[in-house]
N, C-alpha and C positions, 0 to 999 in steps of 0.2 A: 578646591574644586577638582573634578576631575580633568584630564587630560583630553583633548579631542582623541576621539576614535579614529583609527586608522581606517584608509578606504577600504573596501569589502574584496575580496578575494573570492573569486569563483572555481569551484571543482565541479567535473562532471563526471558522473557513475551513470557506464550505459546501460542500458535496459535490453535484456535479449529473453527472449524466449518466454520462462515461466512469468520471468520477473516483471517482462509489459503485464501482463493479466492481475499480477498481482498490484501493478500501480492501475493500472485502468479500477479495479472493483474497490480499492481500498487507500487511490490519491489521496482522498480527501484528510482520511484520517493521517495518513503519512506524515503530509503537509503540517497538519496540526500538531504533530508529535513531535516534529523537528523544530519549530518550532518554539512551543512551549519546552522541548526539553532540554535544548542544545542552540536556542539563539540564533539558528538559524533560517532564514529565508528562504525556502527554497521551489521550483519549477518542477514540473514533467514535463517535458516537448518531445513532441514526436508521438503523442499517445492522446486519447480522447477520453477525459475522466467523468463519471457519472457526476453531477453538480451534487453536491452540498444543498441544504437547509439554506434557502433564502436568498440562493445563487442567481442571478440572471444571464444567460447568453448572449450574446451578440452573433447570431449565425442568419448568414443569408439564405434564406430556402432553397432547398438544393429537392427537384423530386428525381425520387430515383425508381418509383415503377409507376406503371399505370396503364390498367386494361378496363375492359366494359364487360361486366356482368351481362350475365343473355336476357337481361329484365331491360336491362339499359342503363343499371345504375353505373357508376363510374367508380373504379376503385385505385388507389394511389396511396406512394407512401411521399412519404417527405423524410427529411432531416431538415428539420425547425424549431423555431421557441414559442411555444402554444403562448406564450403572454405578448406574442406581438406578431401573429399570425391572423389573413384574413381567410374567414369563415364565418358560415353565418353562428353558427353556434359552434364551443370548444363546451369538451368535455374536462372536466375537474376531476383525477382519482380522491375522492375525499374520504374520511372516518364518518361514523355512524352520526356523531356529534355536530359536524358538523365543523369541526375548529381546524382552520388552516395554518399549521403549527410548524408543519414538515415537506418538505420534497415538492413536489409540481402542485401540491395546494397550499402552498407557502407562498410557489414564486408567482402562481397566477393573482395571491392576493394581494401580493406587493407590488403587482404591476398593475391593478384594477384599482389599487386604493381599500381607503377603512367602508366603503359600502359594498365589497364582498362580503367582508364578514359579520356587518351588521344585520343586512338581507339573510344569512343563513343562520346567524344567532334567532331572527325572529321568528325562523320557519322553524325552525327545533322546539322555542319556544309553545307556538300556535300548534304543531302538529307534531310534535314527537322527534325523538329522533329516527331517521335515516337508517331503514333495514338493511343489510347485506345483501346483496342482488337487486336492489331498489334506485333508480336515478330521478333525483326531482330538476326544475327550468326555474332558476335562477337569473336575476340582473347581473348586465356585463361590467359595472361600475367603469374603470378609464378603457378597460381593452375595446381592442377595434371589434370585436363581434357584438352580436346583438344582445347573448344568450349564453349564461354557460350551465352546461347539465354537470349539476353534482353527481357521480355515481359511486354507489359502495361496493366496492369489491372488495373479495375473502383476505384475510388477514393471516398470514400463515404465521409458523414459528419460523427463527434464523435456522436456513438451511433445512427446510422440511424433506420426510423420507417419503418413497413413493404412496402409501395409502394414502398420507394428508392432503398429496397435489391430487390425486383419485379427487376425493371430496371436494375439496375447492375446484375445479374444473366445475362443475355442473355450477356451482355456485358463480363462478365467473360467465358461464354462458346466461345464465339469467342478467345479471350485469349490462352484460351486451344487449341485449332484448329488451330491456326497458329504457336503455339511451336510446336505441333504434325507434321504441313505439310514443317514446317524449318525441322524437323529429316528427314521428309522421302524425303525434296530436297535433303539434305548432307547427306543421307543414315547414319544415327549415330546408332550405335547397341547398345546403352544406353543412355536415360535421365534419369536426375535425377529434379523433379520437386516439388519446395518447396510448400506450401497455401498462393500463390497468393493473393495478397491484403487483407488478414485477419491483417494484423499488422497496421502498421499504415497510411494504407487505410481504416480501419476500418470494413472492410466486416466481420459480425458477421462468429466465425469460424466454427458452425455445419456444418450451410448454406454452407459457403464456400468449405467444404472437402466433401459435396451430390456434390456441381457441376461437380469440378475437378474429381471426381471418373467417375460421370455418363457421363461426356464429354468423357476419354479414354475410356470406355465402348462402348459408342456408334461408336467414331473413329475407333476403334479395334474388333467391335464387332464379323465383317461377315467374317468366313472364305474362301469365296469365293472372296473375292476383290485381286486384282493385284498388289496395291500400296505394296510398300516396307515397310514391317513391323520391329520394332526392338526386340531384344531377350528382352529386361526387361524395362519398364517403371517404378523408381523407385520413390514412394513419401517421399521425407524424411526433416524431420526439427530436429529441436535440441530443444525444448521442449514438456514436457509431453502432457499438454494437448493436442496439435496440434494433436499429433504422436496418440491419443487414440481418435481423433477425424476422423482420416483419416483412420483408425482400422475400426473404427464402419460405417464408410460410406464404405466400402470394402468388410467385414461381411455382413453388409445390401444389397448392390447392385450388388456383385460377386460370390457370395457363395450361393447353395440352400436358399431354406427355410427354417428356425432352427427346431423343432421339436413340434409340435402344442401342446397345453396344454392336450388334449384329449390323445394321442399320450404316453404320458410321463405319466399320470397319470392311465393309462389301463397298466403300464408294472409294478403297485403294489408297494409297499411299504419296501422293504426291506432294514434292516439296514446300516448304513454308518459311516465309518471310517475316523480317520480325514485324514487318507493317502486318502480314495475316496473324500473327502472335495475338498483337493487341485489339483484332477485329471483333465484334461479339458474331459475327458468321461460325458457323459451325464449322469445320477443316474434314477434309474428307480424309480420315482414319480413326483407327480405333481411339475412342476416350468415353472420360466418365466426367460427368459434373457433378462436383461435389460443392453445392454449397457456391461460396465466392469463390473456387477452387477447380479448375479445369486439368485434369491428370490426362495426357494425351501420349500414345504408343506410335512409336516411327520406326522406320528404317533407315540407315544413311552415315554419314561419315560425321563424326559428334566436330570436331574441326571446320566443316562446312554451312554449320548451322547459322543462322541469323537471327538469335536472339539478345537479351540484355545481359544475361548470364548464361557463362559454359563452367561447369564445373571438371575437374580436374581432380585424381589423386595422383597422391607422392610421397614415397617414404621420408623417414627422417630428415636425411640429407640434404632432401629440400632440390634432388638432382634430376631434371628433368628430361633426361635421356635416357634414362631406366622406365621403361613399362609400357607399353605398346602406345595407351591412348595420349599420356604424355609427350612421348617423340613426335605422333603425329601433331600434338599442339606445338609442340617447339618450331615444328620445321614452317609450320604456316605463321606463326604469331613472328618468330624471329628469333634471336641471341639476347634481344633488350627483357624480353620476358623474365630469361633465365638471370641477368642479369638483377632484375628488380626483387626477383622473391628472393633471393639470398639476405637480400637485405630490410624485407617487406617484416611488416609487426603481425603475430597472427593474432587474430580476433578470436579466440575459444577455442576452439578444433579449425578454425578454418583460416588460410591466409589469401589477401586479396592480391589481383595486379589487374593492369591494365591489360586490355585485349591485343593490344598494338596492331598487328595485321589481321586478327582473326575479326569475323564480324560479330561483335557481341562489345559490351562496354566495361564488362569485369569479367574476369576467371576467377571464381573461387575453387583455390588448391584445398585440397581437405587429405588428412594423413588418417590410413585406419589399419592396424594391426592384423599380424597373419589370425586364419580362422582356431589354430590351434593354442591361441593366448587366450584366457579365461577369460570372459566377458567381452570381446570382438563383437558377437553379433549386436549388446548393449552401445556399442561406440560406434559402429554401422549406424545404425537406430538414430545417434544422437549427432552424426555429424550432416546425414539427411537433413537433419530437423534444423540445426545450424542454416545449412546454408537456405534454406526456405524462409526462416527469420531474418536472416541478415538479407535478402533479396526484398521483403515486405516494407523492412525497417530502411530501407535503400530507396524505395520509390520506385523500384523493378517490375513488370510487369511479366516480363518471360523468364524461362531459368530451363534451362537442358542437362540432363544429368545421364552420364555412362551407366553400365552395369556395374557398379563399384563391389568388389568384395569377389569378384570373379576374377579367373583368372591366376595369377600367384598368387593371390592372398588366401587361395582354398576354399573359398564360398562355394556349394553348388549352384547353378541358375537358379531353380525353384525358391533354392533357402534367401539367397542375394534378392530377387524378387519380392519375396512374401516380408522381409525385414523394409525394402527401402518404401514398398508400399502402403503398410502399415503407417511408417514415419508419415508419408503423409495423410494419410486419414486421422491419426491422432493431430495434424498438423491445420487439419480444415478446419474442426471442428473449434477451434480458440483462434481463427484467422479470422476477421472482417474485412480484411482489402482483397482485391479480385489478384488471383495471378495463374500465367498456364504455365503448368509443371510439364515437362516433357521427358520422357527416356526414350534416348536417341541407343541403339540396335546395330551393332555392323551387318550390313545384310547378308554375309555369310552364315551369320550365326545365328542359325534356324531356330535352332534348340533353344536358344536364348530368349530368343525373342517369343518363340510359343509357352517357355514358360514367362515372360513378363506378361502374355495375354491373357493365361490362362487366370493368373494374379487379378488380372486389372478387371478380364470379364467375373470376378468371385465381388466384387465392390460395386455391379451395379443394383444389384435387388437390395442391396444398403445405402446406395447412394443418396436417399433422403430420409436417413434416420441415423439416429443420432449417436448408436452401440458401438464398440468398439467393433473390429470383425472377426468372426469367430475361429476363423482358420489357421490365427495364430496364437500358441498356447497362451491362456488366461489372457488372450485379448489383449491393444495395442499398450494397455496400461499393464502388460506384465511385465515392460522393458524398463528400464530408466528412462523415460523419456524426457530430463529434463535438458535443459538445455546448457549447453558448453559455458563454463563460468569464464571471467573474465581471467587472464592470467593468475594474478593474484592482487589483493585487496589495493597494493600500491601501486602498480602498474594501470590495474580497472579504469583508473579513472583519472585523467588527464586535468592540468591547468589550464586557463584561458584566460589569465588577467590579459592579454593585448588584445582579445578580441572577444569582452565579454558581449558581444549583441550578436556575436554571428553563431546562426544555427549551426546545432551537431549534426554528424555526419547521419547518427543514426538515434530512435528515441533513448533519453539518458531522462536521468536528474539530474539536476542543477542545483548546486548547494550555492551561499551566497552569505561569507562572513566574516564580520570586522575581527573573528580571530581563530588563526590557525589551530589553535590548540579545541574550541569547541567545532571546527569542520572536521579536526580529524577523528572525534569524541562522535561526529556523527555520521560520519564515514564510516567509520568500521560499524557501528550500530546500524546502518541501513545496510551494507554490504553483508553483513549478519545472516540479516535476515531475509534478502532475498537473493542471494545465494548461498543458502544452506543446505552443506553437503551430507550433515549428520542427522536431517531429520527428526530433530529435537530443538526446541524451543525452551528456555528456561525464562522466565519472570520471574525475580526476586523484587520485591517491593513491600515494605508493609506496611504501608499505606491500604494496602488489602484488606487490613481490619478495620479499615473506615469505611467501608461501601454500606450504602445503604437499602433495605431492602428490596427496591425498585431496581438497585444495579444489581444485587445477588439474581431476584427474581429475573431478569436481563441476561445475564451468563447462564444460569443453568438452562436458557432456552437454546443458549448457543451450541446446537450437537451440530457438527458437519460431521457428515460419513467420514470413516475412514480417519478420524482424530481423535485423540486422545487428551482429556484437560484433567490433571491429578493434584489439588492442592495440598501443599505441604508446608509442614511449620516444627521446624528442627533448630533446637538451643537459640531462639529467640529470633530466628528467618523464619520469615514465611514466603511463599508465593508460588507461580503453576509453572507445571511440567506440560509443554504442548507438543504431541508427540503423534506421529503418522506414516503415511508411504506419499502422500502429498504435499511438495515442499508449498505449493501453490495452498494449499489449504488449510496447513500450516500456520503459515504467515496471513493469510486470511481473520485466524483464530485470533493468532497470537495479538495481531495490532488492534484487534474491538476490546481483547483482554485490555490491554494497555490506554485502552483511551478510558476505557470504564474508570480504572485504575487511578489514571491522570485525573479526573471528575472528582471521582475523591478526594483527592489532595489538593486539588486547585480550592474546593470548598471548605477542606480542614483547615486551608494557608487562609482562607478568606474570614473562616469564621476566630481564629488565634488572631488573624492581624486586627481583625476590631476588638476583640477582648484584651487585645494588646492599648490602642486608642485607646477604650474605655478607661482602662487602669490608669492610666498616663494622664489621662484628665483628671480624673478624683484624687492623684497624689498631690497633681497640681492644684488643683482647690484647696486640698488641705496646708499644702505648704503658705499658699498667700494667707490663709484666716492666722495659722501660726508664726509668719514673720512679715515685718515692712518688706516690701519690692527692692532697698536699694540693697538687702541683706543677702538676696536670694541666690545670690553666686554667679558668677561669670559665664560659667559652662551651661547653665540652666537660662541662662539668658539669649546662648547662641540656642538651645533646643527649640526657642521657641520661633514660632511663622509671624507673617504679620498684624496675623486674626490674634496671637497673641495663645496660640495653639502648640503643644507640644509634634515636632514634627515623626512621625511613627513609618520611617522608613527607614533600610539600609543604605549607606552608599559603601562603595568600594573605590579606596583612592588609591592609586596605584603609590607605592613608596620604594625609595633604593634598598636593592637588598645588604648592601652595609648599615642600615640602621644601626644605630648602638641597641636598640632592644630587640635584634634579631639574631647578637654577635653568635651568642652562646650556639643557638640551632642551628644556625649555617655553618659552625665547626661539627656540629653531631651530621649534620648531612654529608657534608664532605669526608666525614670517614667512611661514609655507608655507600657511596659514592653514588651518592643522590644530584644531580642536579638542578636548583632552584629556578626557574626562567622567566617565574612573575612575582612581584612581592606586594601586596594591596593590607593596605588599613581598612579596616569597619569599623566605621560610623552608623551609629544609630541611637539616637539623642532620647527617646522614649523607653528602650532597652534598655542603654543607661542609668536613666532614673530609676528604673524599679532594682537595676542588680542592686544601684546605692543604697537604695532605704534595703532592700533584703542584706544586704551588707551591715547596715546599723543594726539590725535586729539579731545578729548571728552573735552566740558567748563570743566567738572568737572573731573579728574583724578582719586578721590577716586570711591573706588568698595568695594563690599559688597557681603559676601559669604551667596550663597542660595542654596536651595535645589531643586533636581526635582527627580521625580517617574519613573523610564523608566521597560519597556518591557523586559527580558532575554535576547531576541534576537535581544536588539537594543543595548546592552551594548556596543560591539565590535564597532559598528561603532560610535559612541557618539567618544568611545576613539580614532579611528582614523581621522577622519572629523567635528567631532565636535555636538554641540548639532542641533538639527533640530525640528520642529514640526510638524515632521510626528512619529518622536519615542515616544512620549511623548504629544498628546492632553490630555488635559484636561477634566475632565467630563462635563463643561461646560463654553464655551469658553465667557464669559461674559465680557469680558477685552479687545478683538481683537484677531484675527487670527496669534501671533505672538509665541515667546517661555515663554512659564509658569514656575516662579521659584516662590518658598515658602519660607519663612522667616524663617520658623521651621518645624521641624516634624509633630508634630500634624497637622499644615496649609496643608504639603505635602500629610498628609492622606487623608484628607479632599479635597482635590483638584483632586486628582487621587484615585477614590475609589476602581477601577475595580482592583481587588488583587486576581485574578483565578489562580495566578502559586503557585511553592510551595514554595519560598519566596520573598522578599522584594530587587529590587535593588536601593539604592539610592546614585544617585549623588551628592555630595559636589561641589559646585561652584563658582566661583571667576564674581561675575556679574558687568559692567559697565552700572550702571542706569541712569548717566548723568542727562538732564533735565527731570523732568516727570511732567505729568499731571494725572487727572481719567481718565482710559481707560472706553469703550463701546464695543457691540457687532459691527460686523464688520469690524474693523480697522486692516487696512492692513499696514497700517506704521502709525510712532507716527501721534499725530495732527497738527497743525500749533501753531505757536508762533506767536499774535498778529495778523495783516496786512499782512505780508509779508509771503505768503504757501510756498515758496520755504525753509523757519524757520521752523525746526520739533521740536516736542520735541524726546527727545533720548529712551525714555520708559514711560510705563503707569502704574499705579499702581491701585491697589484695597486694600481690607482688608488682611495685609499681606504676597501679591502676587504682583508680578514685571513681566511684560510682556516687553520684546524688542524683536526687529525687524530686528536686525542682528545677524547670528550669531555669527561673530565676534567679540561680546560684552558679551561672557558667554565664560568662558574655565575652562574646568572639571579640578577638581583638584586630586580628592577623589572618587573614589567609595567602599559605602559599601554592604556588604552581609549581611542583618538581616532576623533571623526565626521568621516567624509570632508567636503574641499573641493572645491570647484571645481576647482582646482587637480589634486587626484588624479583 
C-alpha cells in the first residue's frame, strides 16, 4: 500500500490588477483546472467570484441603494441569494424550455426542491415552450416566496460584438415588461429581480443593468397611471460586480444629476480629513464621480494630507532626500521611514512603508523613469494604476497622489495630467469598491494645477459612460495598462505553512498540496497565465481531436474582440495559438479553451476506463470456463476485489530509487545529470492481465523495457488506462502515428524536447516489440508482412525508438520524478 500523504503545503500567488478580473470572470473554471490537472486545492480570497452551476451562497443581504420612483414605487438593490431571499415573488432567468440546468435557474431549483422543475416541465408540456421576452408565474416549491416568474431573456454568443447587444436590448426590455405585467396580473407587492441574461446568456453586464433599471423606470414612471403598482421592486444578485453595476445604472438613471464640475469647484478649496475622505458628503472642490470612484482636485502640502494612503516617488536608490516631495515626506514622517524602505520588499512598481509621523496609514513609494527613456509615459500609466489596486486590494478607502512625472523627471503638467488621469478612468471602469482618489497641487503651482483641472474638467461629460477618453491618443487602452507583475514567478508568491488560516495581506490564490513538485507544476502554470508578458497563449494538447461537436460548435462561438484563436497541428501536435493586446482576454480565451479541452479527455479517460473494465471481465470469464480456480495464479488472485471483480485501477507506490530494477537508469541519469527525486511502481491488476494474454499472442514473447516523456497531466491517466498517443506525441512523428518509446534517456530527451514544466516525468516501460520493421511517416498500424496485408508487423523501429500500435503492448511499470539539469 501506499504511504500516508504528507500534510498539504500552502503557496500564495497574489492577484493585482488584471489578474483579479481575470479570476473574478473565470475563478470557477481556474479552480477546476487546478484541480483536475495538477491535484491541487485551491482558493481566491480577497476577490468575489461569479458562482458555478449549482453553487449556493451564504451571503447576508446587504442593500446598497434605494430611492422612490415619482409614482411611488420603491426601487433598491441588494447584494443577496435570490434562493433565500424574502420577496413576494423572485424572478428565475430561465431558457425557453424551461430546464433549470445552469447558473441562478439551477441554484433557485436546488434550493426549491424537484417541484420547480416538475411545475415547469408541465407548463412547457400544456403550453409550449417559453418565448424570448416572455415571463410565466410559477410555484415557489421550498423558497420563502410565494411565486417565481420564469423570464426568457435573449441568449447571446460568448462575448457578442455591438450589433448583436443592439438586437438583444429591445429583446431584454420586452423581458422586463412582462415580469413587470405578471406582478401587476397577481397584484405581488414585491419582486425581486436578478440581471437577466448577463451570466451565461452572455449579455455584457453594464449594458445589461442601463436596461433593466431604464425598463422599471419607464414602466413605473408616471404617477398618474391606474395599473397596480408594487411597494418595492427589488434588484438583487449575489455578486459584486453585478450589485455595483445595477448601483451605478440606478445612481445614473434614478437620482438627479450629481453635482457639475463648475458647481463643486466655485464652493473652494477647503481642507479635508480622512474622516471627510470616507464621508459620502460631497467636499467642496473640484471632482468628478466616476462610477464607485471619486477623482477629487486640491491644493495644499501632499505631506499634510489625512488620508489612508500618500503616495511618494523615488529613484532607484530608494534615497529619500533627493526630490522635492520626498524631503518633504522625510522631514514630517521621520528617519524610521528612510530607514524601513531600504529594507521594505516592493510589490510590482510600488514599495510600501508605514506612515510613522505623517497622517495616512501607508506610503506607497513608486519609482518612474526620466520622460526621455522609451516607454516612461507606459510606466507613468502603470505605476498609477498599481498603486490604485494595491489601495482597493488593501481595504483603503482614500489615496492622495503628487504630480508624479513633473518635475526632473521631464513630464510637462498637461502630459503628467492627461497620463495619471486616464490611469484612473481605465482604473474605474474594472473597480467595484468605492474609493476617493485625490491629487494633491503645491499651491504655488498655478500652472499645474490648471492643467490637472483642465484634465479632470475633460472627464466629466464621460463620467457616466463607459469609452475610454478621447483626448488621449487611441484612448486609455492605447497604453499598457496592465498592471505591475509580481517580481518574478518565485519571489510572487509566498509560503504560509505557520499560518495556513490567516488571511493575505492582499487578494491572491491559494494553492494547497500534498506535493511540492505538483504546486510548483501549478505555479508557474497559473503565473503563466495571468501574468503574461508576451501576449500569447499556447495550448498544446491532443486531446483536441476528441472534442465533440457541441464543444467545436462552443469554441467557434468564442470570438472576444480583440483575440485571436489559430488551430494548429504540426508533425503529430496539435493545439491553439491564443493571441491579442488583452492579457485579461487572453486568459479569458484561453482557460474556456482549456476546460472544453479538459471535457474531452476526462470523457475519453471515462469511456477507455470502462472499455478497460469491460475487457478485464470477459478475459476473466474466459479464463475460469478454461481453467480450475486453484490454477489461476497468484497475481490474478491479488487482481481481484471481493465482488470477485477484477480491480481496473492504477495505483502508484512509491519505491527506493536503488531498486535493483532501476540500477541501470539511475546510472544513464546521473551522467546526463539528471536528478531522480520520486521513484513510484504502477500497479494496475486489469492492465496487467490484458498486456499478459497480448503477450501470449505475440510470435515473439520477449519484451523490452523503454522509456517515454509524458506531460504532468497525463501521468494519472497513463497509470490508470494506459499509455496513449495523445499524452505523449513526439516532436516529430517520423516513425508513424503510433506510441513512441526510447531506448534510453538521452534517446527520450531527444525525442520529446518540449520540457516547459518544472520537471521531468518519465515512464519506465515493459514494451512488446514482436515483429518489426523501419517505420515511416504516416503509418497508422505496422506494415504488411510479405503478400499477405492481413500479416502486420507488430511495431516499427527507427534509431533507438520503438513505435507500436496497440496499446496493449506497453505497460508502465515505473514512473520517475527527475529535476531538471543544465543539461535539459
Amino acid at each position: 500500500m501506499a504511504s500516508s500523504a504528507p500534510p498539504p503545503t500552502t503557496l500564495d500567488i497574489p492577484l493585482i490588477g488584471t489578474s483579479v478580473h481575470i479570476a473574478r470572470s473565470s475563478g470557477r473554471i481556474l479552480l477546476d483546472l487546478l484541480q483536475t490537472r495538477f491535484h491541487c486545492e485551491a482558493q481566491i480570497l480577497g476577490v468575489d467570484l461569479d458562482l458555478g452551476p449549482g453553487q449556493r451562497s451564504h451571503i447576508v443581504p446587504d442593500k446598497r441603494f434605494e430611492t422612490t420612483l415619482s409614482s411611488g414605487v420603491r426601487v433598491s438593490v441588494w447584494k443577496a441569494d435570490l434562493g433565500n431571499f424574502s420577496a413576494v415573488a423572485v424572478v428565475n432567468a430561465a431558457n425557453s424550455k424551461l430546464q433549470h440546468h445552469g447558473g441562478l435557474a439551477l441554484a433557485l431549483s436546488t434550493a426549491g426542491g424537484p417541484l420547480i422543475q416538475k411545475e415547469s416541465d408541465d407548463h412547457v408540456q400544456s403550453w409550449g415552450e417559453v418565448k424570448t421576452g416572455e415571463a410565466v408565474v410559477l410555484g415557489a416549491g421550498n423558497l420563502q416566496c410565494k411565486a417565481v416568474i420564469h423570464a426568457v431573456g435573449p441568449h447571446l454568443s460568448f462575448r457578442p460584438n455591438h450589433h448583436e447587444v443592439s438586437l438583444a436590448t429591445g429583446q431584454l426590455e420586452r423581458t422586463i415588461r412582462s415580469v413587470l405585467q405578471r406582478v401587476e396580473e397577481k397584484r405581488f407587492d414585491t419582486v425581486a429581480i436578478p440581471a437577466i441574461s448577463s451570466g451565461i446568456f452572455n449579455f455584457p453586464l453594464s449594458e445589461c443593468a442601463e436596461v433593466i433599471v431604464s425598463t422599471v423606470k419607464k414602466f413605473y414612471g408616471s404617477d398618474t397611471s391606474h395599473r397596480f403598482k408594487p411597494k418595492e421592486v427589488l434588484l438583487v444578485n449575489n455578486d459584486d460586480p453585478t450589485v455595483e453595476e445595477m448601483r451605478r445604472a440606478c445612481t445614473r438613471l434614478l437620482l438627479p444629476a450629481p453635482v457639475s464640475y463648475s458647481q463643486a469647484a466655485a464652493a473652494g478649496n477647503s481642507p479635508l480629513t480622512r474622516g471627510a475622505a470616507k464621508s459620502d458628503t460631497t467636499p467642496p472642490f473640484p471632482q468628478v464621480q466616476l462610477g464607485t470612484v471619486r477623482v477629487i482636485l486640491r491644493k495644499g502640502n501632499l505631506e499634510e494630507q489625512k488620508m489612508d494612503v500618500i503616495v511618494n516617488t523615488i529613484g532607484p536608490d530608494r534615497n529619500l532626500s533627493m526630490g522635492q516631495v520626498s524631503k518633504m515626506l522625510l522631514k514630517k514622517a521621520g528617519s524610521k521611514m528612510q530607514d524601513q524602505i531600504k529594507q521594505a520588499r516592493s510589490n510590482g512598481s510600488v514599495i510600501i512603508t508605514q506612515g510613522f509621523k505623517l497622517d495616512c496609514k501607508e506610503v506607497y513609494h513608486t519609482c518612474c523613469p526620466s520622460k526621455s527613456i522609451f516607454g516612461s509615459d507606459q510606466v507613468l500609466f502603470k505605476s498609477v494604476q498599481d498603486c490604485l489596486w494595491l489601495a482597493v486590494a488593501s481595504q483603503h478607502s482614500s489615496i492622495a497622489f503628487p504630480a508624479i512625472g513633473t518635475g526632473n523627471l521631464g513630464f510637462g503638467d498637461e502630459e503628467a495630467a492627461q497620463i495619471m488621469l486616464n490611469a484612473v478612468w481605465d482604473f474605474f471602469q474594472k473597480c467595484v469598491k468605492s474609493l476617493n482618489v485625490h491629487f494633491v497641487i503645491f499651491p504655488s503651482d498655478v500652472h499645474r494645477f490648471k492643467a490637472f483641472e483642465k484634465q479632470l474638467k475633460s472627464l466629466q461629460p464621460k463620467a457616466f459612460q463607459m469609452e475610454p477618453p478621447q483626448n488621449f491618443p487611441g484612448g486609455a487602452q492605447s497604453l499598457n495598462s496592465k498592471p505591475a507583475l509580481p517580481p518574478t514567478q518565485a519571489s510572487a508568491a509566498w509560503a504560509r505553512e505557520d499560518r495556513p488560516e490567516e488571511l493575505p495581506p492582499q487578494p491572491c490564490l491559494r494553492l494547497h498540496s500534498h506535493s511540492d513538485r505538483s504546486r510548483s507544476e501549478a505555479e508557474a502554470w497559473v503565473t503563466s497565465l495571468l501574468h503574461n508578458q508576451e501576449n500569447v497563449v499556447c495550448i498544446c494538447n491532443n486531446f483536441i481531436q476528441h472534442l465533440g461537436d457541441k464543444q467545436l460548435q462552443e469554441l467557434s462561438n468564442m470570438e472576444v474582440e480583440g483575440v485571436q484563436v489559430e488551430e494548429f497541428l504540426e508533425k503529430g501536435r496539435s493545439g491553439f495559438v491564443v493571441s491579442g493586446n488583452s492579457v485579461e482576454n487572453i486568459a479569458f480565451t484561453a482557460l474556456r479553451l482549456e476546460q472544453k479541452i479538459q471535457e474531452a479527455q476526462r470523457q475519453y479517460e471515462k469511456e477507455e476506463h470502462e472499455e478497460l473494465r469491460r475487457l478485464s471481465q470477459k478475459s476473466q470469464k474466459s479464463q475460469k470456463s478454461q481453467s480450475p480456480m486453484s490454477h489461476r495464479g497468484e497475481s490474478w488472485e491479488k487482481a481481484e476485489n471481493q465482488k470477485g471483480e477484477v480491480r481496473v485501477t492504477g495505483e502508484r507506490i512509491p519505491v527506493s530509487r536503488s531498486d535493483p530494477q532501476l540500477k541501470v537508469l539511475m546510472e544513464q541519469l546521473k551522467r546526463l545529470d539528471l536528478k531522480p527525486i520520486k521513484a513510484e511502481k504502477v500497479e494496475n491488476p486489469a492492465l496487467e492481465k490484458l498486456f499478459n494474454i497480448q503477450k501470449t499472442q505475440m510470435p515473439s514473447r520477449s519484451s523490452e523495457i523503454m522509456l517515454q516523456l509524458v506531460s504532468a497531466r497525463f501521468c494519472d491517466m497513463v497509470c490508470q488506462i494506459g499509455f496513449r498517443p495523445e499524452c505523449a506525441p513526439p516532436d516529430d512523428a517520423c516513425l508513424g502515428e503510433g506510441l513512441y518509446f526510447a531506448k534510453d534517456v538521452k534517446t527520450a530527451l531527444d525525442t520529446w524536447t518540449d520540457r516547459s514544466e518544472a520537471f521531468l516525468y518519465l515512464f519506465v516501460a515493459e514494451v512488446l516489440k514482436g515483429k518489426s520493421e523501419r517505420g515511416r511517416p504516416g503509418l497508422v498500424l505496422g506494415p504488411s508482412l510479405g503478400p499477405v496485408p492481413e500479416t502486420r508487423c507488430d511495431s516499427v523501429e527507427g534509431s533507438k525508438v520503438t513505435v507500436v500500435f496497440s496499446h496493449l503492448q506497453a505497460m508502465p511499470r515505473f514512473l520517475l520524478t527527475c529535476q531538471k539539469s543544465t543539461y535539459v
